[in-house]
Short mmCIF file of the C-alpha atoms (twelve columns), coordinates in Angstrom:
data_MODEL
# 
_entry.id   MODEL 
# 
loop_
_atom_site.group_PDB 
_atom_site.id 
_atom_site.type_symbol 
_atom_site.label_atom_id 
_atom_site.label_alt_id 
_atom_site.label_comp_id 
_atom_site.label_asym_id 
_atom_site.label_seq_id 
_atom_site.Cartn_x 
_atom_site.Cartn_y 
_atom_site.Cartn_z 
_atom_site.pdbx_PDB_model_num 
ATOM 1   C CA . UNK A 1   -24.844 2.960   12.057  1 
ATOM 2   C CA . UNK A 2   -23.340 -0.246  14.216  1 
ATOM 3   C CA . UNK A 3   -21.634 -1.679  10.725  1 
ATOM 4   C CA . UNK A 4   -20.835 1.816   9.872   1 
ATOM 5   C CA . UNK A 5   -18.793 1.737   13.396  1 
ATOM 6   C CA . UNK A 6   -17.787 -1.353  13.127  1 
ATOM 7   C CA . UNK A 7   -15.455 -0.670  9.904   1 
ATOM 8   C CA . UNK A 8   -14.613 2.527   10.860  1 
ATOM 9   C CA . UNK A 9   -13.246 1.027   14.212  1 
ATOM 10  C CA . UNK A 10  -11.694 -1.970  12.554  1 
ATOM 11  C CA . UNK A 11  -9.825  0.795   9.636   1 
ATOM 12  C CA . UNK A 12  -8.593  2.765   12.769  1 
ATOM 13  C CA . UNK A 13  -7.445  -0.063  14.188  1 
ATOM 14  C CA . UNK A 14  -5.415  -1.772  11.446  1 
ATOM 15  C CA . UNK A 15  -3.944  1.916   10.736  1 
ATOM 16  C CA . UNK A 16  -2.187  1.904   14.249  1 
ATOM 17  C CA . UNK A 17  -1.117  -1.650  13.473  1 
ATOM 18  C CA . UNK A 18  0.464   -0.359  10.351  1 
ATOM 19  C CA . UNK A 19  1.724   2.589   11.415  1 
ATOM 20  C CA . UNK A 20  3.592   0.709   14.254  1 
ATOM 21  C CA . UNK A 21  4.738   -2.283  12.092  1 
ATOM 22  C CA . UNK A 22  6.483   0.943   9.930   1 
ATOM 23  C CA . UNK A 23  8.123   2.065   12.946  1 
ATOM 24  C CA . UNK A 24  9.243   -1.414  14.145  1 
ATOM 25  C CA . UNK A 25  10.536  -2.449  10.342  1 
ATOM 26  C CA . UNK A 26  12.545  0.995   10.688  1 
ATOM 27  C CA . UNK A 27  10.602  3.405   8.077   1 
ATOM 28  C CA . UNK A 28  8.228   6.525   8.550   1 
ATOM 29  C CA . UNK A 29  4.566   6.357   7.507   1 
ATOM 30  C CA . UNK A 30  3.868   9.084   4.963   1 
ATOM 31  C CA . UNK A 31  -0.119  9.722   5.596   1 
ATOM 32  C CA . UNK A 32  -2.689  11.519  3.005   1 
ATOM 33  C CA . UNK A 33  -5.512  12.847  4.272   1 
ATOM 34  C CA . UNK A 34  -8.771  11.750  1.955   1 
ATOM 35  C CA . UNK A 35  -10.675 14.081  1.403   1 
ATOM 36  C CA . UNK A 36  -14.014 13.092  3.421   1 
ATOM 37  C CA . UNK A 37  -14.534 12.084  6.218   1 
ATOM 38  C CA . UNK A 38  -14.863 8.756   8.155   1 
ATOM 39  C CA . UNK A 39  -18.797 7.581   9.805   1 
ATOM 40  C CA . UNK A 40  -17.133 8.646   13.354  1 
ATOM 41  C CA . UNK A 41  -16.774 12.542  11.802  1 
ATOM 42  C CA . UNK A 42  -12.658 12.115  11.768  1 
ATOM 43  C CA . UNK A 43  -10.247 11.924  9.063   1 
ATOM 44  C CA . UNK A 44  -9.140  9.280   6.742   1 
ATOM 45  C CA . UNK A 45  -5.764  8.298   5.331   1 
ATOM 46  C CA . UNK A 46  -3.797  6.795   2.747   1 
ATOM 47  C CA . UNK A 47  -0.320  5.489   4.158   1 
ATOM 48  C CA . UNK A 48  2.785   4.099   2.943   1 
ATOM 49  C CA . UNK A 49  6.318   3.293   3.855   1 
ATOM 50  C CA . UNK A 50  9.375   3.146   1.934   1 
ATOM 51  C CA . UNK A 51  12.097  0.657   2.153   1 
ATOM 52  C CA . UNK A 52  15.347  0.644   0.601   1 
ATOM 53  C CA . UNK A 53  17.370  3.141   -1.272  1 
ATOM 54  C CA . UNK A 54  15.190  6.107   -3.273  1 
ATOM 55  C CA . UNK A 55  17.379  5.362   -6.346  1 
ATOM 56  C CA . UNK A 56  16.932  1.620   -6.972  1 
ATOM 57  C CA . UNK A 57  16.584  0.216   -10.217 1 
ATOM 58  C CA . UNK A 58  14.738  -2.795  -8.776  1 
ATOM 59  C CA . UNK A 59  11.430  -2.597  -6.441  1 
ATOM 60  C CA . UNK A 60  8.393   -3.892  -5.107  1 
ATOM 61  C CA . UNK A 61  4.979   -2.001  -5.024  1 
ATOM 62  C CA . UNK A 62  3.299   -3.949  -2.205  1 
ATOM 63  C CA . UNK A 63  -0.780  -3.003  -1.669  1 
ATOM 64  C CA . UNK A 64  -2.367  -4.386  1.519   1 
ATOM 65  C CA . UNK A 65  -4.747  -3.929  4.095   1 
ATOM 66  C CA . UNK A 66  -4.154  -6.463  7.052   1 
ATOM 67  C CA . UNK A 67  -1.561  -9.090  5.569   1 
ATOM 68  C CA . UNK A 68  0.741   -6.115  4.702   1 
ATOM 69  C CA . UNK A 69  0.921   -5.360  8.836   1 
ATOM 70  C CA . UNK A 70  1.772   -8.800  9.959   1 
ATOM 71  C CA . UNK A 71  3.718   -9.163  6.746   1 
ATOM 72  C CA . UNK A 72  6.065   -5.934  8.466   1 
ATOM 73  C CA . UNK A 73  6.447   -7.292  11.600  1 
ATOM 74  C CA . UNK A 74  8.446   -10.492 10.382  1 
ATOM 75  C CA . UNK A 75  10.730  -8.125  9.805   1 
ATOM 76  C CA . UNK A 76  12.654  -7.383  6.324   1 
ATOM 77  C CA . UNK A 77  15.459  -8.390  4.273   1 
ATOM 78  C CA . UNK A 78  15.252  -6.742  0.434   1 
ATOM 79  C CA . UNK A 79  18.559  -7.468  -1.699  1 
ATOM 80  C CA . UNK A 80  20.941  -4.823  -1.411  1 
ATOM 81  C CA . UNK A 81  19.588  -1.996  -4.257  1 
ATOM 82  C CA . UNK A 82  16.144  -3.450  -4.003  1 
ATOM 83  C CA . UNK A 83  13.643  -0.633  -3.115  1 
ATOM 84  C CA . UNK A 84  9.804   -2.052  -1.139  1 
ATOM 85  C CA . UNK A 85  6.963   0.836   -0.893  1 
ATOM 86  C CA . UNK A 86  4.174   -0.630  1.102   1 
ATOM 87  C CA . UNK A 87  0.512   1.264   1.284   1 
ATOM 88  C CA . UNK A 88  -1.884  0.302   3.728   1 
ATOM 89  C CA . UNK A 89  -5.738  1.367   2.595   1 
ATOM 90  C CA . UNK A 90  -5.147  3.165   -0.449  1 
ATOM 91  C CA . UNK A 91  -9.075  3.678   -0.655  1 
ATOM 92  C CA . UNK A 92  -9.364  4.605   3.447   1 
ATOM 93  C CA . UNK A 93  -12.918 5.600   2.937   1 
ATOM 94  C CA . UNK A 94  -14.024 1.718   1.682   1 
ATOM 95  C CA . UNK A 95  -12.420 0.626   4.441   1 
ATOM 96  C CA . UNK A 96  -14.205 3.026   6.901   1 
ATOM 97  C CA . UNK A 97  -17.687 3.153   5.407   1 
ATOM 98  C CA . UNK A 98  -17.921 -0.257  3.902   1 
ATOM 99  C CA . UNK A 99  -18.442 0.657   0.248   1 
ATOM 100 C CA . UNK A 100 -16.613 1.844   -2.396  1 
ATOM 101 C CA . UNK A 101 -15.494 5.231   -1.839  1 
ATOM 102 C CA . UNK A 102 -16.273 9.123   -2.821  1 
ATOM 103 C CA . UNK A 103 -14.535 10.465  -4.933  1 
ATOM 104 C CA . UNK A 104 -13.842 7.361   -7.206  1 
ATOM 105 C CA . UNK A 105 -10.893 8.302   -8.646  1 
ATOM 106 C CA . UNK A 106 -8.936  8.857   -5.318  1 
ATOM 107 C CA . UNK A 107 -7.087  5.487   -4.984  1 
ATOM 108 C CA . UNK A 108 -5.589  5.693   -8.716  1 
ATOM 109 C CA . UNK A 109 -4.764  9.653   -7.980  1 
ATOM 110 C CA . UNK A 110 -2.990  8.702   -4.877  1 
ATOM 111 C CA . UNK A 111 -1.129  5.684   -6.069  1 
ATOM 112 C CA . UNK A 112 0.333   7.492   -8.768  1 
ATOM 113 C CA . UNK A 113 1.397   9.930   -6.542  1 
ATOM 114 C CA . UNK A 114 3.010   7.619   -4.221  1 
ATOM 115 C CA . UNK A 115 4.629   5.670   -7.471  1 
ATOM 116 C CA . UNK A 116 5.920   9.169   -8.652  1 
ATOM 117 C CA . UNK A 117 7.358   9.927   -5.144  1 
ATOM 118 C CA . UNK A 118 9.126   6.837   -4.180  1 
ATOM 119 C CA . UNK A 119 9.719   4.681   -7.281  1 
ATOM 120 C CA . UNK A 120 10.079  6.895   -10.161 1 
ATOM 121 C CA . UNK A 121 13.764  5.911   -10.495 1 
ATOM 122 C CA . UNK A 122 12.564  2.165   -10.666 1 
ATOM 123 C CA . UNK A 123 13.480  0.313   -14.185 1 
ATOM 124 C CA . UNK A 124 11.620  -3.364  -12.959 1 
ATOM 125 C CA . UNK A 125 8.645   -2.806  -10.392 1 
ATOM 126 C CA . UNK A 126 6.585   -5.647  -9.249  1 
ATOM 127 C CA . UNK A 127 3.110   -4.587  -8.084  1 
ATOM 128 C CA . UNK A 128 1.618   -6.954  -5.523  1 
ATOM 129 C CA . UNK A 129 -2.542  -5.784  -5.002  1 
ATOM 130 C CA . UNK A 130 -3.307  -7.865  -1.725  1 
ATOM 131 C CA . UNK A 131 -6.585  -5.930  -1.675  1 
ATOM 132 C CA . UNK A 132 -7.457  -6.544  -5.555  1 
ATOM 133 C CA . UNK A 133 -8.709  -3.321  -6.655  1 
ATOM 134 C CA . UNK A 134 -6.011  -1.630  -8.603  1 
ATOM 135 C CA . UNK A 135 -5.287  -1.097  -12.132 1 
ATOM 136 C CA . UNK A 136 -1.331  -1.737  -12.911 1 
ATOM 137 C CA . UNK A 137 -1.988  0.438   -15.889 1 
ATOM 138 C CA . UNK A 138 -2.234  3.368   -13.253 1 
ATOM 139 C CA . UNK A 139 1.786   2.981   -11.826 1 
ATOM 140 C CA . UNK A 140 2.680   1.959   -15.406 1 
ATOM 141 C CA . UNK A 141 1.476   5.068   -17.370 1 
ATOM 142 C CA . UNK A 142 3.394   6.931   -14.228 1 
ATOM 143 C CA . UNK A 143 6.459   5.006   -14.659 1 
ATOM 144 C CA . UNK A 144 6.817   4.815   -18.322 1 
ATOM 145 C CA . UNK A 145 10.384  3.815   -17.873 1 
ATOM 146 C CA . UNK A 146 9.660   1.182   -15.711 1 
ATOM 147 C CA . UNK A 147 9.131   -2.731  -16.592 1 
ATOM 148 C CA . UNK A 148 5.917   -3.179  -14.406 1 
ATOM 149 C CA . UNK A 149 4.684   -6.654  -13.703 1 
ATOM 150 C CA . UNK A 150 1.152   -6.659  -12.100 1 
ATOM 151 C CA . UNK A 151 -0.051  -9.070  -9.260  1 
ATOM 152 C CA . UNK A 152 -3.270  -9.605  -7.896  1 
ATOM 153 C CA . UNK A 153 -3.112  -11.848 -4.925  1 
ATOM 154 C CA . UNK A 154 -5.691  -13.223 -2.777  1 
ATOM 155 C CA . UNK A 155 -5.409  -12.997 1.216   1 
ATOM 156 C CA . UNK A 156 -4.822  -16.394 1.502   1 
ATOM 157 C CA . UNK A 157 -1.619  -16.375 -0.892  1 
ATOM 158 C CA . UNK A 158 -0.746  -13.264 0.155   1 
ATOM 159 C CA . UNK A 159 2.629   -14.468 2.513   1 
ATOM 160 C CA . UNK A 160 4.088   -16.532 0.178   1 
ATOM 161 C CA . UNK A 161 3.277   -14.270 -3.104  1 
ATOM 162 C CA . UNK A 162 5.115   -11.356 -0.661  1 
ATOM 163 C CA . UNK A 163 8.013   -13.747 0.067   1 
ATOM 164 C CA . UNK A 164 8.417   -14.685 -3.568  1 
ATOM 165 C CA . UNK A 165 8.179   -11.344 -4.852  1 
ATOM 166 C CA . UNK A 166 11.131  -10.485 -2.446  1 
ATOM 167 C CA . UNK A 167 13.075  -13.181 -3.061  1 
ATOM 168 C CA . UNK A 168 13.017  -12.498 -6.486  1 
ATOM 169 C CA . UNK A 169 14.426  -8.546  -5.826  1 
# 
């Protein structure tokens, strides 16, 4: 049970950091509850943030666990028209149990949720996967009018893939 507390203390921590970083960079976090529960009994969530204006023809998915926070808190300039979603532990229950989580098909559900919500007027998307477990195909079968360009990006390149990919809004 100590590991078991250990990630479940380190997700709850890094979801405060995000949250906050949200609030600093100016956006909400939208949460989504998972559907079980964490090692510690409590809920688990699925948040993002939105940047930018809902209609934009140009955006950036951004998927992250602890880059995406620090990554926030530099603070954010996106071209004018240029939309950035960020989600921070779109699979909350790997994070807080330290295995790959129940039910299986809950990350791809969710992120085409949060792909329908906030970038279904997008005509180029550029998906960055800091944590290097989704399938593009998932955002591009829910934005089939979107030009999706899939990313997977290690931790270490995870700064200057970010700075690129906004750069390049």
């Amino acid at each position: 049970m100590d590991s078991e507390a250990n990630f479940v203390s380190d997700y709850r921590k890094a979801r405060r950091q995000f949250i906050a970083a949200c609030e600093w960079a100016g956006a909400d976090a939208i949460s989504r509850v998972h559907p079980a529960k964490g090692p510690d009994g409590k809920a688990l969530f699925c948040d993002s943030a939105a940047f930018g204006p809902r209609g934009a023809a140009r955006a950036l998915l951004l998927i992250a666990g602890p880059p995406l926070t620090d990554l926030l808190r530099r603070g954010l300039v996106l071209a004018q028209g240029a939309r950035l979603v960020a989600v921070h532990a779109l699979d909350p229950f790997a994070l807080a149990w330290g295995r790959p989580g129940v039910p299986v098909d809950w990350p791809q559900k969710t992120l085409a949720a949060i792909a329908a919500e906030d970038l279904r007027l997008a005509k180029n998307l550029t998906l960055l996967d800091l944590d290097g477990r989704v399938a593009g195909a998932t955002v591009a079968a829910v934005l089939p009018q979107a030009s999706v360009t899939y990313r997977a990006v290690k931790p270490e390149h995870a700064e200057q893939a970010f700075l690129s990919a906004i750069a390049a809004l």
